[in-house]
C-alpha positions as a Python dict, from the first residue, in 0.01 Angstrom:
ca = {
    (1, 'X'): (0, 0, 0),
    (2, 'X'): (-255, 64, 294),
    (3, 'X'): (-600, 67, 229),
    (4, 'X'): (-802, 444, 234),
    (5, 'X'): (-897, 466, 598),
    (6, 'X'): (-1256, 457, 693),
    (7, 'X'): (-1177, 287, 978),
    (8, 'X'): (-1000, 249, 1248),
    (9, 'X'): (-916, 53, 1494),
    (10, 'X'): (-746, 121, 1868),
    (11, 'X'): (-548, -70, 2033),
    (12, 'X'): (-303, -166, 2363),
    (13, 'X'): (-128, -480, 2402),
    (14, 'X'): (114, -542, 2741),
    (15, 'X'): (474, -471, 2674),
    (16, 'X'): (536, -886, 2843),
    (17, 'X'): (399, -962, 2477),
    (18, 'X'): (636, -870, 2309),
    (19, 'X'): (1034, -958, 2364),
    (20, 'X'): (1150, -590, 2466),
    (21, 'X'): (1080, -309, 2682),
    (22, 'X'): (1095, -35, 2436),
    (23, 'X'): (740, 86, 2274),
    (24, 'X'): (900, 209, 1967),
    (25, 'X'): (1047, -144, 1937),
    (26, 'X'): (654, -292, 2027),
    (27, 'X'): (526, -104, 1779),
    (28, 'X'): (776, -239, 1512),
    (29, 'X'): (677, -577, 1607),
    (30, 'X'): (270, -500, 1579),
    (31, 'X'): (336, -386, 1245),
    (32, 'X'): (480, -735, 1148),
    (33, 'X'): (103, -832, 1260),
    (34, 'X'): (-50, -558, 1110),
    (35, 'X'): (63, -573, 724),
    (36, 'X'): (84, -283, 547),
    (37, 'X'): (-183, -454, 290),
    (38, 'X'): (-462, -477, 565),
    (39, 'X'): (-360, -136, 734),
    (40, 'X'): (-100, 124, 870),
    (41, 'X'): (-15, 108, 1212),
    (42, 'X'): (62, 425, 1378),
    (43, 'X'): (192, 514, 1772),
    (44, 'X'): (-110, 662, 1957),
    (45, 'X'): (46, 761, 2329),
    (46, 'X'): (-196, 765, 2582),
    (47, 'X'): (6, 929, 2920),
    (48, 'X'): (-39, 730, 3267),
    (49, 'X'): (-304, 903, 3495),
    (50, 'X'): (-379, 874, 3824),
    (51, 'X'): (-530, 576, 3941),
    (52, 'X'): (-779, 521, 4169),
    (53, 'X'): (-965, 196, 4340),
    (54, 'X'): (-1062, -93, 4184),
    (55, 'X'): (-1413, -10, 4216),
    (56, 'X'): (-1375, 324, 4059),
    (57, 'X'): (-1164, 203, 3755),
    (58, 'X'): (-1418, -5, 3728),
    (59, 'X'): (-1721, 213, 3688),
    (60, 'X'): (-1517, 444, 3478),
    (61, 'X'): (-1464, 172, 3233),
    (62, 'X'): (-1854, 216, 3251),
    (63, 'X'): (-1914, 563, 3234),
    (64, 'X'): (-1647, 596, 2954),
    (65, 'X'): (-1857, 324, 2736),
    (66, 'X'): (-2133, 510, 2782),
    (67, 'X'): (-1943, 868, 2715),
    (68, 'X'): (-1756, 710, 2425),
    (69, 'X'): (-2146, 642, 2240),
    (70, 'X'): (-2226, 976, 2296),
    (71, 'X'): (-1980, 1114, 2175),
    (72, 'X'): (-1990, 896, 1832),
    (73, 'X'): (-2330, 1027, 1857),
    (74, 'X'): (-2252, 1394, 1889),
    (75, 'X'): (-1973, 1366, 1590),
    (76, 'X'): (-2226, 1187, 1331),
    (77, 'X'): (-2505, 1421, 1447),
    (78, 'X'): (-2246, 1749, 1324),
    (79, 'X'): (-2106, 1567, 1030),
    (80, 'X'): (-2511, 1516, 907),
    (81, 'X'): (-2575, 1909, 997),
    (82, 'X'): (-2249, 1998, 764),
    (83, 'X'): (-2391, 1804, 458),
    (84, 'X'): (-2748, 1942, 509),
    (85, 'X'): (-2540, 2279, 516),
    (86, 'X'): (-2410, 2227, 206),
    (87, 'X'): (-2750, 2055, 61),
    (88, 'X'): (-2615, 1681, 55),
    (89, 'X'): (-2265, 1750, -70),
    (90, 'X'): (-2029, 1541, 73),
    (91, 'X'): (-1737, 1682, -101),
    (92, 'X'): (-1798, 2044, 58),
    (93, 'X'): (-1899, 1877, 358),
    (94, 'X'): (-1559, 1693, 421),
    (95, 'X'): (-1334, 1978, 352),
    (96, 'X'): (-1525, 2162, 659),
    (97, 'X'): (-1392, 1841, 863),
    (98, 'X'): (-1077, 2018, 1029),
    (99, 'X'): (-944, 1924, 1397),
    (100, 'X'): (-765, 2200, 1535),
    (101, 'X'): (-697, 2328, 1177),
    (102, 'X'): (-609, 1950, 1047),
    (103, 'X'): (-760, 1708, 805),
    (104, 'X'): (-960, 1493, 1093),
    (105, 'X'): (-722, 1148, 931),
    (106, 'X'): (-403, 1354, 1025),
    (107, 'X'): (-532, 1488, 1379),
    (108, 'X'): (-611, 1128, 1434),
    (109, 'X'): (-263, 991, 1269),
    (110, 'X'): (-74, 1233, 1484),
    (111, 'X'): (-274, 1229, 1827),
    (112, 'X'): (-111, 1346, 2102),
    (113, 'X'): (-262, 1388, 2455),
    (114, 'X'): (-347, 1773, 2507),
    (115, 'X'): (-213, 1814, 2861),
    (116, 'X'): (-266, 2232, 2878),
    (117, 'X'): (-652, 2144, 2878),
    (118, 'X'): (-678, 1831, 3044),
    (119, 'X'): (-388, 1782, 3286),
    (120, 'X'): (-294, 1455, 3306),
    (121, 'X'): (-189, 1464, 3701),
    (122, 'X'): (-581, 1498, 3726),
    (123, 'X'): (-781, 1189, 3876),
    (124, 'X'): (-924, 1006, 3549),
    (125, 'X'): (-1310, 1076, 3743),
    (126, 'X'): (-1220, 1434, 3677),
    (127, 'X'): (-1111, 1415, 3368),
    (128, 'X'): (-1424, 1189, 3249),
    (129, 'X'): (-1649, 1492, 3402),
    (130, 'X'): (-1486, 1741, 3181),
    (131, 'X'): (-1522, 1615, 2860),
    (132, 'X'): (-1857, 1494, 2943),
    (133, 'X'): (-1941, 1853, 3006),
    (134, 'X'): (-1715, 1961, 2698),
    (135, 'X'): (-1931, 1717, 2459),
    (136, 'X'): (-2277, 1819, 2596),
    (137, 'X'): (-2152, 2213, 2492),
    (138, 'X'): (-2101, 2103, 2174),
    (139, 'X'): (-2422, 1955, 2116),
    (140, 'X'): (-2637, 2208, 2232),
    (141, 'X'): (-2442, 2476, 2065),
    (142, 'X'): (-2433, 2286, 1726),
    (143, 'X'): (-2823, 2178, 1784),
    (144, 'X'): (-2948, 2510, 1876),
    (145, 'X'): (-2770, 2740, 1603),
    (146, 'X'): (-2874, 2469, 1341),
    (147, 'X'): (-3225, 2488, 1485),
    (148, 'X'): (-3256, 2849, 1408),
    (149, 'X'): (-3097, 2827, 1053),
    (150, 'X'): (-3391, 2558, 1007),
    (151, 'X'): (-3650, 2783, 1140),
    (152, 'X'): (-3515, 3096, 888),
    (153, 'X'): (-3484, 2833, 603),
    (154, 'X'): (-3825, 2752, 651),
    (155, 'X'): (-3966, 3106, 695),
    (156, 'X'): (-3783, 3209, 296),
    (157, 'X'): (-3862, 2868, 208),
    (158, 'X'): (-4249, 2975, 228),
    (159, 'X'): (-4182, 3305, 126),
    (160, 'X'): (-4026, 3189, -210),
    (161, 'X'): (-4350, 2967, -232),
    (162, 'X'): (-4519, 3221, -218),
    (163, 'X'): (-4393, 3337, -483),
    (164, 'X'): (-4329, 3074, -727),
    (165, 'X'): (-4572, 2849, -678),
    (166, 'X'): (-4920, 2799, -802),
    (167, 'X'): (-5255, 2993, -808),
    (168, 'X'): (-5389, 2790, -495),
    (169, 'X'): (-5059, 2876, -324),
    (170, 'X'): (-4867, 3198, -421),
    (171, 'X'): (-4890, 3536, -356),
    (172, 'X'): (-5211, 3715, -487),
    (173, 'X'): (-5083, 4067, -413),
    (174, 'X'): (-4895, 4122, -760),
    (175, 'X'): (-5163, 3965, -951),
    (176, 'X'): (-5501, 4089, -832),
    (177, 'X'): (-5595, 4433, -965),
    (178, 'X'): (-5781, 4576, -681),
    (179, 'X'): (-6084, 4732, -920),
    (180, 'X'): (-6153, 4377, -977),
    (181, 'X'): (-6285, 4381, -619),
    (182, 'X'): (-6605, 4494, -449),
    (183, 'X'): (-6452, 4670, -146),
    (184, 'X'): (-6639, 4868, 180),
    (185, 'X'): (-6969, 4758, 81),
    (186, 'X'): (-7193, 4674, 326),
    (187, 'X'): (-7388, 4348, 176),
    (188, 'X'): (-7136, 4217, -84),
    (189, 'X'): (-6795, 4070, -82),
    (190, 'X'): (-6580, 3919, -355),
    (191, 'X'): (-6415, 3569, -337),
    (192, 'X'): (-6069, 3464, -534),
    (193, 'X'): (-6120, 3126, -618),
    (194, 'X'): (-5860, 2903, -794),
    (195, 'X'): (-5998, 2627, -1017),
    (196, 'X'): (-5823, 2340, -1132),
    (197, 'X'): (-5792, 2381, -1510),
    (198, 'X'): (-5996, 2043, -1583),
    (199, 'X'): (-6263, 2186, -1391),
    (200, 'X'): (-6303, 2558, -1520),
    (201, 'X'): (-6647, 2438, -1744),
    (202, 'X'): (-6807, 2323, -1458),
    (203, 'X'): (-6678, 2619, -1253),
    (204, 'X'): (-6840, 2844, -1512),
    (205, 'X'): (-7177, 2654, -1559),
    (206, 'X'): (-7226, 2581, -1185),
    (207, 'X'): (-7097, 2883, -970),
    (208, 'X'): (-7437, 3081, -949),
    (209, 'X'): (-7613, 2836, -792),
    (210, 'X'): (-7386, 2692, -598),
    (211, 'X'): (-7506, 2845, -275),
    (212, 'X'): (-7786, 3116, -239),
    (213, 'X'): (-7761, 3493, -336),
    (214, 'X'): (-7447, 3468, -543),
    (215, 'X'): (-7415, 3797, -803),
    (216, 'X'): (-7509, 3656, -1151),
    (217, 'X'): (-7253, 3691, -1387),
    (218, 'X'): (-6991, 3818, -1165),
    (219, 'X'): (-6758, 3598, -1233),
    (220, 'X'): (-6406, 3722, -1396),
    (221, 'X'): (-6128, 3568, -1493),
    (222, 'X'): (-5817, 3691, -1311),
    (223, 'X'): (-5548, 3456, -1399),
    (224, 'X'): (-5442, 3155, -1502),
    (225, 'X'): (-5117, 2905, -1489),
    (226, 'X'): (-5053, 2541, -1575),
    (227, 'X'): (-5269, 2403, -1330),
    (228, 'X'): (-5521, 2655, -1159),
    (229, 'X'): (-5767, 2954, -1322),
    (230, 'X'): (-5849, 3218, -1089),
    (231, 'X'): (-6197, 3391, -1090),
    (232, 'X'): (-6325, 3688, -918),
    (233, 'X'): (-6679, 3604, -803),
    (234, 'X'): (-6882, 3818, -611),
    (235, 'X'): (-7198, 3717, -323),
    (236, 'X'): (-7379, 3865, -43),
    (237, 'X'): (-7171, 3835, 262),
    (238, 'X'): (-7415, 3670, 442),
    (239, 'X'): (-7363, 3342, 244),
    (240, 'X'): (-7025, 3398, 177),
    (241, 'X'): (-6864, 3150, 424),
    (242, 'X'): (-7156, 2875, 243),
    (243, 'X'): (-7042, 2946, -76),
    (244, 'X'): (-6698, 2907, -15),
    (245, 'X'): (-6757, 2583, 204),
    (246, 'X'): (-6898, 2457, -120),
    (247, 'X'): (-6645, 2559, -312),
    (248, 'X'): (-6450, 2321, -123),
    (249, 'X'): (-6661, 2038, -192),
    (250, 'X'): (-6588, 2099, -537),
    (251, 'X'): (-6228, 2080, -508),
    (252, 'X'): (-6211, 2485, -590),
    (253, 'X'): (-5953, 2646, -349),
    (254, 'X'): (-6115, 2968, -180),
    (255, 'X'): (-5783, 3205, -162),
    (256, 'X'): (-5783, 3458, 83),
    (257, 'X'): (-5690, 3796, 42),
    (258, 'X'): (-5734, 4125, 95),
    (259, 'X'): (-5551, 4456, -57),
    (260, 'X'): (-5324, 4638, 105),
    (261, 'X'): (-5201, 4975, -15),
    (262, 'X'): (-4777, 4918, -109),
    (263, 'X'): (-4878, 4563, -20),
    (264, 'X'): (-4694, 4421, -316),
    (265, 'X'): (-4324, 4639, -211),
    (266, 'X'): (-4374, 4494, 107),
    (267, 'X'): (-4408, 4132, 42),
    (268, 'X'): (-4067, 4184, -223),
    (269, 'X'): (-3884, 4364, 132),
    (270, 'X'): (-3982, 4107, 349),
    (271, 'X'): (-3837, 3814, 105),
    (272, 'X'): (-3509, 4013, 60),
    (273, 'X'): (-3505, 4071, 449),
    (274, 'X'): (-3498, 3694, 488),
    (275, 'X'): (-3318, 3628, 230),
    (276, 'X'): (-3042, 3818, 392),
    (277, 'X'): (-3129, 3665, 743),
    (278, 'X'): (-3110, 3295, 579),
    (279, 'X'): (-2724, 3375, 437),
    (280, 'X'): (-2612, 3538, 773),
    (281, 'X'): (-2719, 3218, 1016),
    (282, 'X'): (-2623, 2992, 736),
    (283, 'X'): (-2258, 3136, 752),
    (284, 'X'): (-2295, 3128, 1190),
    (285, 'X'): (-2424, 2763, 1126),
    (286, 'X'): (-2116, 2699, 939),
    (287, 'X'): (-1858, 2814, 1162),
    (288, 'X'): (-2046, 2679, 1464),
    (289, 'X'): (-2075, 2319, 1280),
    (290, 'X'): (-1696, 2337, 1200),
    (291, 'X'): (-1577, 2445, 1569),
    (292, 'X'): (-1841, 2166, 1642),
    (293, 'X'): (-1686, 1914, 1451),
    (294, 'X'): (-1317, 1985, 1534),
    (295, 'X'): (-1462, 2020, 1935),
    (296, 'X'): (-1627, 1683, 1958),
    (297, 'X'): (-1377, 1452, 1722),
    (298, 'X'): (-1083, 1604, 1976),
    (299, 'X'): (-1303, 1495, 2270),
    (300, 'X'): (-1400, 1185, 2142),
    (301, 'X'): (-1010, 1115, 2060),
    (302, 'X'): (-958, 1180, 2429),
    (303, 'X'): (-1222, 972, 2538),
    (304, 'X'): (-1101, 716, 2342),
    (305, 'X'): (-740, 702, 2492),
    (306, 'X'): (-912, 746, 2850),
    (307, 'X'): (-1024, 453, 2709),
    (308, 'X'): (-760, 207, 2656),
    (309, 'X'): (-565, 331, 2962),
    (310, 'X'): (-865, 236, 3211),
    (311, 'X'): (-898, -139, 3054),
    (312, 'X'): (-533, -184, 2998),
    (313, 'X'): (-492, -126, 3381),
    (314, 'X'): (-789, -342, 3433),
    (315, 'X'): (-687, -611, 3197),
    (316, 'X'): (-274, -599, 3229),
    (317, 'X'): (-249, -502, 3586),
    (318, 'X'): (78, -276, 3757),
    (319, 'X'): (313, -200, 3661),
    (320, 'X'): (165, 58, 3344),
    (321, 'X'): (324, -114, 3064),
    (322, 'X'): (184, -120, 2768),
    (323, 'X'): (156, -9, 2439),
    (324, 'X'): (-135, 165, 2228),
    (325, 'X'): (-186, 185, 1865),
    (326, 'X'): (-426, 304, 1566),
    (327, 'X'): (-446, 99, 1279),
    (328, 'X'): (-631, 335, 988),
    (329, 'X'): (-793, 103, 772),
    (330, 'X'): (-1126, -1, 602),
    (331, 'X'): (-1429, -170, 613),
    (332, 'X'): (-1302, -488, 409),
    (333, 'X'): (-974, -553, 564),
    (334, 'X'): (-1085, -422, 936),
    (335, 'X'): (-1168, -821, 994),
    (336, 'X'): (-842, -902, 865),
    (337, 'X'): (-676, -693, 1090),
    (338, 'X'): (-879, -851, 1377),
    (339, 'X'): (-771, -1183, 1233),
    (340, 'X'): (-434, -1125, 1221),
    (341, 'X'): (-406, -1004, 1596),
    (342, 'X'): (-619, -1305, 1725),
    (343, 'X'): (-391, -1549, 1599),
    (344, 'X'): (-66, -1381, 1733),
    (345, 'X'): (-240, -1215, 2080),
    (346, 'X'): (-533, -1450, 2136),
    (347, 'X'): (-353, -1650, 2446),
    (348, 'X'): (-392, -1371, 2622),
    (349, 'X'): (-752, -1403, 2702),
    (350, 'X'): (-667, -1688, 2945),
    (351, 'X'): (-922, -1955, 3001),
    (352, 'X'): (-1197, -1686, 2765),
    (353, 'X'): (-1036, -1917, 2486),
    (354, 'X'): (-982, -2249, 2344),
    (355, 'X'): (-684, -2283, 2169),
    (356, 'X'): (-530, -2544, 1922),
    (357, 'X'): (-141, -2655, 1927),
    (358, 'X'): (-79, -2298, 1715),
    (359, 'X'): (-211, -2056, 1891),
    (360, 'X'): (-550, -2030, 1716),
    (361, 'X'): (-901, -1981, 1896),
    (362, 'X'): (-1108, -2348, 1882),
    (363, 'X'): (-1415, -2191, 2103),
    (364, 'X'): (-1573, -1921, 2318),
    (365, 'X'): (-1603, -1972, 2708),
    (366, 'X'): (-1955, -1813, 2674),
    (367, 'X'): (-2005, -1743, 3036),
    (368, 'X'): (-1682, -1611, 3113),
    (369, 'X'): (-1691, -1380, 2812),
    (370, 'X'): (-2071, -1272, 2953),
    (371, 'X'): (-1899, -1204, 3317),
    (372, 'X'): (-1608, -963, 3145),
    (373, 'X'): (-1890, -783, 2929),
    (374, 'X'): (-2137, -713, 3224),
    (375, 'X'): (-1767, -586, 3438),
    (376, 'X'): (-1738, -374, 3075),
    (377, 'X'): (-1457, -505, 2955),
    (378, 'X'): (-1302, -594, 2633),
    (379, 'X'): (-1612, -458, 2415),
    (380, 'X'): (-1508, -478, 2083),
    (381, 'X'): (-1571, -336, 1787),
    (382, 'X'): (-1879, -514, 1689),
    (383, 'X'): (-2165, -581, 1994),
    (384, 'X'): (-1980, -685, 2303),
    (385, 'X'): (-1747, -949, 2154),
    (386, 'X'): (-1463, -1031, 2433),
    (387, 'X'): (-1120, -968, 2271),
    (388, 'X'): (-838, -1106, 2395),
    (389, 'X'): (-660, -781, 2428),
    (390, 'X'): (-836, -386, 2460),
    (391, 'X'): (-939, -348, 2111),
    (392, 'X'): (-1184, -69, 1976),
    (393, 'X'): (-1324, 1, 1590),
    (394, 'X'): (-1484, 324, 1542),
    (395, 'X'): (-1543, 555, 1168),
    (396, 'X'): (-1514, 933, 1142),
}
């Protein structure tokens, strides 16, 4: 039984490897290699383009390198915004993972070239320009919406402290009863201070003279929680800024406030207002995430088989004849599956590798394998390991 895929590798081997012209008959043959135990092997048609110069297929294997991290980029990036979505879930996360309405496994399983939106009698330059501009759409579209359901997030998630949290945090308009303060008086003011519970003695026995011309005795007790006490206290405004500097020093928390008529309704409409606001851009953020994801695995897919067509020419030559492949796998038997094609495709790397009387690799030509990395070919799965044939590992 295959292994659950996590994993997967691409593939194209020349149709001179094998004893037959026929890719369905290739295929047959690579899944003698492949073993069902390690991983399934599935048909993943990539059409012939148009080819240009040397030159150009060569920077294109380039630009498609660099394209192909971005876009591995872009899809992790989306896949990390739909499990903040859903709060770290990874359950509800993954069922949002849909590629043109499929599980992203069975888009990938049953990839076919989509030749209504990128026509494949277009040079491959072309081609590479689209979906580079495709993919950067997808970003910004993903990274601003989820930018703005952070901001509104973070506007309720202070409102809601506001209400819930402590006395040296939350809301003072439903608890202070405005007779409790001196109000439109020309020399005094009243201060709100919240006192740490450990320190409400030394509050009480140290407040009056804790800067000059506080009220004696006007301190009240307005409320208490499990960790603050807050008093009313009452000085001359022209020492009210000292006293509450030194209130500071004491590790008291000065709260500012100051009553509002209706004040109280307000604060209750303006947390129900984002409230409302936080549910609507979470559900935009959603869809946008979703068409996100399904938008940037389908370009990446492309990318991909852009991919093994530009090498394959580069490596195999004219006439186009090869064949490509997916092999769904996992992270334990991905080496095997490596393995497994090294000891039955390895000669074709040429002088890049030393080979016993069976077949098998004895040693690395190091600076041959450094020539075909800085030309950008045969970058493997891992770093820029030369492979014998156009081989590619990559997760969704």
């Amino acid at each position: 039984m295959a292994p659950a895929p996590n994993k997967y590798v691409l593939l194209s081997l020349p149709l001179s490897t094998f004893e037959t012209s026929d890719k369905e008959e290739a295929l047959s043959s690579l899944k003698a290699t492949v073993t069902s135990d390690n991983g399934a092997l599935l048909p993943y048609p990539v059409p012939n383009f148009k080819i240009g110069t040397l030159d150009a297929l060569v920077q294109q294997a380039d630009d498609l390198a660099k394209l192909d991290t971005a876009c591995e980029s872009v899809v992790n990036k989306v896949g990390d915004a739909l499990r903040t979505l859903y709060e770290g879930n990874d359950d509800k996360a993954s069922e949002q993972k849909m590629v043109n309405d499929k599980p992203t496994d069975q888009y990938l399983r049953s990839f076919s070239w989509n030749k209504v939106r990128y026509r494949a009698d277009r040079p491959v330059g072309e081609l590479v320009d689209i979906l580079q501009k495709e993919l950067a759409t997808v970003d910004n579209d993903v990274k601003g919406k989820f930018n703005q359901y952070n901001q509104v997030k973070t506007n309720l998630a202070v409102l809601q402290r506001k209400q819930t949290g402590n006395l040296a945090t939350k809301s003072l308009t439903p608890i202070v009863d405005p007779s409790l303060l001196v109000q439109e008086s020309e020399y005094l003011e009243t201060h709100l201070i919240a006192v740490p519970k450990n320190l409400k003695k030394e509050y009480l026995k140290s407040y009056e003279t804790l800067s000059p011309m506080v009220v004696p005795r006007s301190s009240i007790q307005v409320a208490q929680d499990d960790e603050f006490v807050l008093f009313a206290v009452t000085t001359f405004k022209k020492h009210g800024s000292e006293f509450q500097q030194k209130c500071r020093e004491q590790k008291w928390t000065p709260r500012q406030y100051k009553y509002v008529e209706g004040g109280r309704e307000e604060e209750q409409k303006e947390l129900d207002r984002v409230g409302r606001e936080e549910k609507k851009v979470w559900g935009e953020a959603l869809r946008l995430t979703r068409t996100g994801w399904s938008e940037s695995v389908m370009v990446w897919a492309h990318v991909m088989a852009l991919r093994v067509f530009v090498e394959s020419v580069l490596r195999y030559g004219l006439p186009l004849e090869f064949v490509s492949a997916l092999v769904l796998t996992n992270t334990k038997s991905v080496k095997k599956v490596k393995t497994a094609l090294d000891s039955s495709y390895s000669y074709l790397g040429g002088n890049a590798f030393g080979r016993d009387k069976r077949g098998r690799i004895t040693k690395d030509d190091a600076a041959l394998t450094s020539e075909m990395a800085a030309a950008g070919l045969g970058h493997g799965g891992e770093g820029n390991e030369y492979t014998a044939y156009v081989y590619y590992e990559f997760e969704v």
